[in-house]
C-alpha positions as CSV (number, residue, x, y, z in Angstrom):
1,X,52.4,-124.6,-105.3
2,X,52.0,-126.3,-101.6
3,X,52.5,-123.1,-99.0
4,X,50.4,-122.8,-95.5
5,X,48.1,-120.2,-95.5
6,X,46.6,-118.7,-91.6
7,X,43.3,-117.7,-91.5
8,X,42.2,-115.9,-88.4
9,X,38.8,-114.7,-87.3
10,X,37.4,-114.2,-83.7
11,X,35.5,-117.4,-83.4
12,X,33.0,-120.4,-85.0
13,X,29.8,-118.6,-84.0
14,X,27.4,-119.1,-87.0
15,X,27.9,-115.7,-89.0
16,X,28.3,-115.6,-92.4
17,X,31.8,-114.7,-92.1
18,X,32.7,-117.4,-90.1
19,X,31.2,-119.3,-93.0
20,X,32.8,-117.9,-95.6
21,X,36.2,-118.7,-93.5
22,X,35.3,-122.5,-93.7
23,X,34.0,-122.6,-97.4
24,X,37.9,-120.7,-98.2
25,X,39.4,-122.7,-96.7
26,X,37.7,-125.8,-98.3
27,X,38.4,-124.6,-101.8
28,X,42.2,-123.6,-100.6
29,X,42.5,-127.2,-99.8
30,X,41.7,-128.4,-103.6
31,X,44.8,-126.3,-104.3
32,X,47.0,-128.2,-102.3
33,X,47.4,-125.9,-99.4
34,X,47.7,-126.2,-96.1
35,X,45.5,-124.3,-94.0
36,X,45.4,-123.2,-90.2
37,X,42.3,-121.9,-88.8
38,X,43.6,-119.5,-85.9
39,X,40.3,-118.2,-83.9
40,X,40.6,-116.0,-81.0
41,X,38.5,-118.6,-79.4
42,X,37.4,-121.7,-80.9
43,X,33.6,-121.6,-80.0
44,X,30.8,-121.6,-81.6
45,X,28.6,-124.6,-84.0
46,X,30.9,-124.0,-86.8
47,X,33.9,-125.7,-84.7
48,X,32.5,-129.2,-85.6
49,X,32.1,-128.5,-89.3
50,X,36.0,-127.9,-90.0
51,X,36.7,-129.4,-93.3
52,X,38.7,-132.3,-93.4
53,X,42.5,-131.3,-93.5
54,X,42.2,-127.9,-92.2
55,X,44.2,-127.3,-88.3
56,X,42.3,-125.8,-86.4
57,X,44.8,-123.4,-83.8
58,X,43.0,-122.2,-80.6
59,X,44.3,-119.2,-79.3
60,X,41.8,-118.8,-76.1
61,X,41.4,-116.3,-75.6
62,X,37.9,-114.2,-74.8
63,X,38.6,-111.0,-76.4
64,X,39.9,-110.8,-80.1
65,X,42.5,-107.8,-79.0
66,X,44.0,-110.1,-76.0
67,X,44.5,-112.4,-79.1
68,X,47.6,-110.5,-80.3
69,X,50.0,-111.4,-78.4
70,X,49.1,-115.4,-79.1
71,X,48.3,-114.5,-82.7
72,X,52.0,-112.8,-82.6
73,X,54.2,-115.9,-81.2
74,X,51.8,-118.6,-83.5
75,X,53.1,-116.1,-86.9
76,X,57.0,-116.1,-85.3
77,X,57.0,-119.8,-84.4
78,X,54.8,-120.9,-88.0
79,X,56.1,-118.3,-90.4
80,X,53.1,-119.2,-92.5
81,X,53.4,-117.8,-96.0
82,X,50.0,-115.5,-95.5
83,X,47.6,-114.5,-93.3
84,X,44.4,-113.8,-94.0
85,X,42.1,-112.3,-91.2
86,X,38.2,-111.8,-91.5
87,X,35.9,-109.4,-89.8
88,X,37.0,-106.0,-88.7
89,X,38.0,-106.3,-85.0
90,X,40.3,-109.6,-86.1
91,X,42.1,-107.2,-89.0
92,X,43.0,-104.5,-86.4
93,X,44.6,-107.7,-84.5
94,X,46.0,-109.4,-87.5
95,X,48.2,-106.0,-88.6
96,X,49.3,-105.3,-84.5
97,X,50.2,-109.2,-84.4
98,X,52.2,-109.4,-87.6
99,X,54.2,-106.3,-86.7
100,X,55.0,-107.7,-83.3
101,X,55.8,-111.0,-84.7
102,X,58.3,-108.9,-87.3
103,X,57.9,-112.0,-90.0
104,X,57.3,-111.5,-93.8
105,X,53.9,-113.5,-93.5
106,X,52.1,-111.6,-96.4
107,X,49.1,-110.0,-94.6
108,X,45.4,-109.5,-96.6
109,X,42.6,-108.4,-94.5
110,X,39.4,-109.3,-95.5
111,X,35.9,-106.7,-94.8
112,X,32.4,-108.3,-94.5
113,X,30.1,-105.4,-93.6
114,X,30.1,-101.7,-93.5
115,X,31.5,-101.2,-90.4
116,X,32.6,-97.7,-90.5
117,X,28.8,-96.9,-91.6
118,X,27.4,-98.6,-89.0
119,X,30.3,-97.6,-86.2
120,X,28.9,-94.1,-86.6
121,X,25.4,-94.6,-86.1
122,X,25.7,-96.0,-83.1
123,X,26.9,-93.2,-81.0
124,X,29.1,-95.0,-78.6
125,X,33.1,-94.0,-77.7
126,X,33.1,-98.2,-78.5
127,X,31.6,-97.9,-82.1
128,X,33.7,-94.2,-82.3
129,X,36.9,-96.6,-81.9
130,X,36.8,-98.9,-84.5
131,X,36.7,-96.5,-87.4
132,X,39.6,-95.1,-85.6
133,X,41.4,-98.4,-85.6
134,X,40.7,-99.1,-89.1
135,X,42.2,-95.9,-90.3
136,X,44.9,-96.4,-88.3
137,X,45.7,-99.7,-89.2
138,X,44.0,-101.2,-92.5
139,X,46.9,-99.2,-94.1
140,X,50.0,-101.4,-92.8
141,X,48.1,-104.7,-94.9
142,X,49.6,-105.7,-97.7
143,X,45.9,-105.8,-99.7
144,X,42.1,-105.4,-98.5
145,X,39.8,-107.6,-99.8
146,X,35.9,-106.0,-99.7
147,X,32.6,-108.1,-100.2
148,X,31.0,-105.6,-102.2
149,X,31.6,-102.4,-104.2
150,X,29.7,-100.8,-101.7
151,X,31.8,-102.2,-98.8
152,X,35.4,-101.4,-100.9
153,X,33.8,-97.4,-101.5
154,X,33.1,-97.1,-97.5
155,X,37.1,-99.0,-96.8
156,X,38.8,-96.6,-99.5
157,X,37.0,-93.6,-98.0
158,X,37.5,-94.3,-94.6
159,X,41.0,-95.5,-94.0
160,X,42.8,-94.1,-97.6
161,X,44.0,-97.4,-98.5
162,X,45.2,-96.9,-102.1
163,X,43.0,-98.1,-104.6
164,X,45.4,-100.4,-106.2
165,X,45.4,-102.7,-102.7
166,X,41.3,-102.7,-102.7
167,X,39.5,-105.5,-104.4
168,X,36.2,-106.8,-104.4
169,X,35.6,-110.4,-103.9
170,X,32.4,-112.3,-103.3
171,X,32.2,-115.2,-101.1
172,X,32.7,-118.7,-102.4
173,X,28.9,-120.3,-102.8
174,X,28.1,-123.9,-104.1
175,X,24.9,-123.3,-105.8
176,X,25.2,-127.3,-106.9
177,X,26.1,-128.2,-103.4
178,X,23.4,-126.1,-102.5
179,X,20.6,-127.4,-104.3
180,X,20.9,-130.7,-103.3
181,X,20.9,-130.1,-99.5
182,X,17.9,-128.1,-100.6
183,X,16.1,-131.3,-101.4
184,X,15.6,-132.6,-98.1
185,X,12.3,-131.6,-96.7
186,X,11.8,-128.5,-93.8
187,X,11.9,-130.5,-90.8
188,X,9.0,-127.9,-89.4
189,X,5.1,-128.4,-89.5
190,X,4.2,-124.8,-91.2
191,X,6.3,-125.7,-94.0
192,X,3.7,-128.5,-94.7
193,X,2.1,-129.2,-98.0
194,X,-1.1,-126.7,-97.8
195,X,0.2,-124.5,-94.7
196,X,-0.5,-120.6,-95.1
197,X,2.7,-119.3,-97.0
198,X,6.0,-118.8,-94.4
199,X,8.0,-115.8,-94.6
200,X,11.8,-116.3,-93.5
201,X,14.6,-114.6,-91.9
202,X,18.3,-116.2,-92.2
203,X,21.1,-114.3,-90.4
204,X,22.1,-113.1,-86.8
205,X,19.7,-111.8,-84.2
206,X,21.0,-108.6,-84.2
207,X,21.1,-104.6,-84.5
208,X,22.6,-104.5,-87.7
209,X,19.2,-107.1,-89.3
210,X,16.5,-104.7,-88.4
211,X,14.4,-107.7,-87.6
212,X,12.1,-105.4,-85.8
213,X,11.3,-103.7,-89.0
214,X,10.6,-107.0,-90.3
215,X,8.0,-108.2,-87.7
216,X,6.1,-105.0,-88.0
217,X,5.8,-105.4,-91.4
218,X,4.6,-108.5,-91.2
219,X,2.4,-107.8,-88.2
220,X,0.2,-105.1,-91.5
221,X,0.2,-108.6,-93.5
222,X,-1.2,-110.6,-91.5
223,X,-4.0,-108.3,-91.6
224,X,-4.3,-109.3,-94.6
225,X,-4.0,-112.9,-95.2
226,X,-2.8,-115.5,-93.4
227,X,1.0,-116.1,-93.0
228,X,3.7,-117.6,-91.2
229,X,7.1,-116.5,-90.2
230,X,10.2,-117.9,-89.3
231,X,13.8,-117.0,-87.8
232,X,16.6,-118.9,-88.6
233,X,19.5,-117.1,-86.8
234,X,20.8,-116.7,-83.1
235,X,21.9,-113.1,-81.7
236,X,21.1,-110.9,-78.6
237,X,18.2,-109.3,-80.1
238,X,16.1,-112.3,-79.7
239,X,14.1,-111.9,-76.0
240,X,13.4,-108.2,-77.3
241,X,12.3,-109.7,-80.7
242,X,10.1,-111.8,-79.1
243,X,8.4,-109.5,-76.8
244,X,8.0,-107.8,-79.5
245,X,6.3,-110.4,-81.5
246,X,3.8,-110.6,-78.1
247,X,3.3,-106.6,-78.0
248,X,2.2,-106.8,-81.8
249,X,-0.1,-109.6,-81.5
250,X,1.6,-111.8,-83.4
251,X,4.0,-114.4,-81.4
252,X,1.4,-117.7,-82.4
253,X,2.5,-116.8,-86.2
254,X,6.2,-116.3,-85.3
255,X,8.8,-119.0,-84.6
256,X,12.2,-118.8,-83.9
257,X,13.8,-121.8,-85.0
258,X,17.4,-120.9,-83.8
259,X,20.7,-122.1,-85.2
260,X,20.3,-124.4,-88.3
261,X,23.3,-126.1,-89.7
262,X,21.5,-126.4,-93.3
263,X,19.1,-124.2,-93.8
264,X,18.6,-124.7,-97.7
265,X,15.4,-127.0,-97.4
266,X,13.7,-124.1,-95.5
267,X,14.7,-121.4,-98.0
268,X,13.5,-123.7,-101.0
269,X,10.0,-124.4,-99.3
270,X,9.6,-120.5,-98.3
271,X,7.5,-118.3,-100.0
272,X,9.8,-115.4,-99.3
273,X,12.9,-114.5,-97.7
274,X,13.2,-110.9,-96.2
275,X,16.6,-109.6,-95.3
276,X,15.5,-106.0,-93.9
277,X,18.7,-105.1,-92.7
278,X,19.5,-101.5,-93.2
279,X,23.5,-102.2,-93.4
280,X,24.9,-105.4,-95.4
281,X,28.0,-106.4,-96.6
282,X,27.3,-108.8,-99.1
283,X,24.0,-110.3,-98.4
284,X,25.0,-114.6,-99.4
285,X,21.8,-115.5,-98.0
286,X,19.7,-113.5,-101.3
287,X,22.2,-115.4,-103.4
288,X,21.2,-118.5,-101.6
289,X,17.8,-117.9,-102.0
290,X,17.9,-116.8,-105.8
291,X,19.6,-120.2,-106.3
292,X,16.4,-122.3,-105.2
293,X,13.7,-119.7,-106.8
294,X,12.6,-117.8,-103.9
295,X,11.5,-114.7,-103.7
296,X,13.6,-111.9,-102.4
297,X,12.7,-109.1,-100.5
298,X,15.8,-106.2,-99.0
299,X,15.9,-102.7,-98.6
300,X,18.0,-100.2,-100.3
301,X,20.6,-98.3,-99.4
302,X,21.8,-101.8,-97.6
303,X,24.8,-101.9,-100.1
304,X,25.5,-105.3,-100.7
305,X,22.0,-106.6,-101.6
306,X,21.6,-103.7,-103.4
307,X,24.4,-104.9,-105.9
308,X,22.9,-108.3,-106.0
309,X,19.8,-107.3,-107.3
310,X,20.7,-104.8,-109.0
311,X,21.9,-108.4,-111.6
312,X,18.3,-109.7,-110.6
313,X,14.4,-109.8,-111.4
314,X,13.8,-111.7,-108.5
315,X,14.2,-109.2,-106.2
316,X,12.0,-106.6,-104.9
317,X,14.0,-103.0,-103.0
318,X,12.0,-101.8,-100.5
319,X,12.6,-97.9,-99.2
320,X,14.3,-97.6,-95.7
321,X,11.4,-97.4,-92.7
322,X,8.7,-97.5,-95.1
323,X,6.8,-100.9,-93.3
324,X,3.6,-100.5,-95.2
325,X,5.6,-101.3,-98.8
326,X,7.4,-104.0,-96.8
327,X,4.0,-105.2,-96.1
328,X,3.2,-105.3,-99.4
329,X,5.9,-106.4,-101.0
330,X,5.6,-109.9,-98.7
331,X,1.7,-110.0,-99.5
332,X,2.7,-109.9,-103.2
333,X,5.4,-112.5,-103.1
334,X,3.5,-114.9,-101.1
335,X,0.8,-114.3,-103.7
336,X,3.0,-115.5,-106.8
337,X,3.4,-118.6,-108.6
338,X,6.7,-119.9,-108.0
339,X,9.4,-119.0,-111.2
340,X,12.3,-121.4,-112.2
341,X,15.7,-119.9,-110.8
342,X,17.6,-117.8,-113.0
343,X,20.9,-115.6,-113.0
344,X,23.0,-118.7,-113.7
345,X,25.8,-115.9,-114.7
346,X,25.6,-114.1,-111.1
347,X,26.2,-117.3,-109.3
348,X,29.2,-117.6,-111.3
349,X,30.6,-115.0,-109.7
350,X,30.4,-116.8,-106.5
351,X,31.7,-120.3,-108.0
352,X,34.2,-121.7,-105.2
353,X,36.9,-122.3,-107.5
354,X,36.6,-118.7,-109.0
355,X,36.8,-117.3,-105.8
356,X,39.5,-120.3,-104.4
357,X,41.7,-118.6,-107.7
358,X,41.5,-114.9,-107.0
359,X,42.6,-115.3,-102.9
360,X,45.1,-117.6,-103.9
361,X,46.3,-114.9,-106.5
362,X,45.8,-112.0,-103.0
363,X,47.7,-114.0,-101.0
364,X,50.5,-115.0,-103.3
365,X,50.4,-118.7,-103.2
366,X,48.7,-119.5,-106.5
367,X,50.5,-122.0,-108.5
């Protein structure tokens, strides 16, 4: 069946959602369908990595809620068979917009994090809000689609969406695809043939990564033995990371490599990746990681890397604030012989076309 599906999502920054909106929409395209890719604004790197075929629909607009009224007249003048929106602040807008366009545009909303959890840590009338909006709101969709168990437990709690309109689906990951970007070499001089082992970070700058935990961890390593680390992410966080990196005595054995549009080679040729964030919705970079036999290193209690390595023995969970075992579990990692990668039947959970099948199904345009 040909039918035009909408995806919107606040923007191309490089977060994994925004990733997972143009890896979608990819495998939608195999199906036959037509796509539009409707961002509140059309920024960000991603923005010149659409796939080929996709439409990409600029509404312009700064703020994702001053997108509604634009998201409304695209869905009245399109009448696209579904919407799907991604990310929490772009669902709030998706429901408001559909009701305003008063079309039969199927609507599924699609989580990526905990929000809720991490809304109420943060103490603000902001953060307060947007459980308050999802409650208010997630219940008008016509199905919620959650990354993780975890993230589907938090959704049902929080906004009493029926159980029968949750489902849990991972995002869409070419491990084959993967692997062979993985065999270009890390364009970086500590990832050199006899270089002290390099401990790396892939995700946003942020709160939510706890990369402060992170560097002081690896600031009682060092101690130890020699070691390098490396940041592959953007975010606001970063000038406070690296002062911090100064303050610990540690900024020569710290580089922050920024934005990477493929950062598989740097993954493969690391002795250990370390996602310490205390909140994650899925966690696609410890899949990514798994795939190319590195070493994995999260915390508990994170939900969604919790789950994927709960299907793992490549993984090690660290307790919440407790640096010194965080310490150790990089000293022990970057002290192993490398293993052949495994769990060939948890990445086919993430296999495009398994994924492709189940949204297509969601969004009732499956053939």
């Amino acid at each position: 069946m040909t039918g035009q599906v909408a995806v919107f999502l606040p923007s191309l920054t490089s977060g994994g959602a925004e990733q997972f909106a143009l890896d979608l929409a990819r495998s939608l395209l195999v199906r036959g369908l037509e796509i539009d890719l409707v961002a509140a604004s059309a920024t960000g790197p991603l923005a010149h990595r659409l796939p080929e075929g996709v439409r990409l629909i600029n509404l312009d607009r700064a703020g994702v809620m001053r997108a509604v009224p634009p998201l409304a007249r695209y869905l009245a003048a399109e009448r696209p068979a579904a919407l799907l929106s991604i990310m929490d602040h772009a669902n709030v807008a998706a429901v408001l917009a559909r009701a305003l366009a008063r079309t039969k545009t199927r609507l599924v909303i699609s989580v990526h994090t905990d929000m809720g959890r991490l809304a109420f840590g943060e103490g603000t009338i902001k953060s307060a809000l947007v459980p308050l909006a999802m409650r208010l709101t997630y219940r008008w969709a016509d199905h919620v689609v959650c990354v993780s168990e975890a993230v589907r437990e938090r959704v049902m709690r929080l906004t009493r969406v029926p159980a029968d309109r949750l489902t849990v689906v991972g995002n869409p990951i070419s491990i084959a695809a993967l692997r062979k970007s993985a065999a270009a070499p890390a364009s970086h001089p500590w990832f050199a043939a006899g270089a002290p082992p390099v401990v790396l970070f892939v995700g946003r700058l942020n709160r939510q990564k706890n990369v402060a935990f992170l560097l002081q961890a690896f600031a009682r390593a060092v101690q130890v033995r020699d070691l390098r680390l490396c940041l592959i992410g953007e975010g606001p966080e970063q000038a406070a990371l690296a002062a911090l990196a100064e303050e610990l005595g540690i900024e020569s054995r710290v580089a922050f490599l920024g934005y990477l549009a493929e950062p598989a080679p740097f993954i493969r040729q690391a002795a250990v990746l370390a996602l310490p964030s205390k909140v994650e919705g899925s966690g696609r970079v410890l899949i990514e990681a798994l795939a190319l036999a590195t070493p994995v290193i999260a915390l508990s209690g994170s939900g969604g890397p919790e789950e994927i390595l709960a299907h793992s023995h490549d993984g090690k969970l660290i307790e919440p604030e407790d640096v010194a075992a965080f310490a150790a579990a990089i000293l022990a990692a970057a002290g192993a012989p490398a293993s052949p990668a495994g769990n060939e039947e948890l990445f086919e959970r993430f296999r495009p076309a398994i994924v492709a099948e189940h949204y297509a199904q969601l969004l009732g345009v499956a053939g």
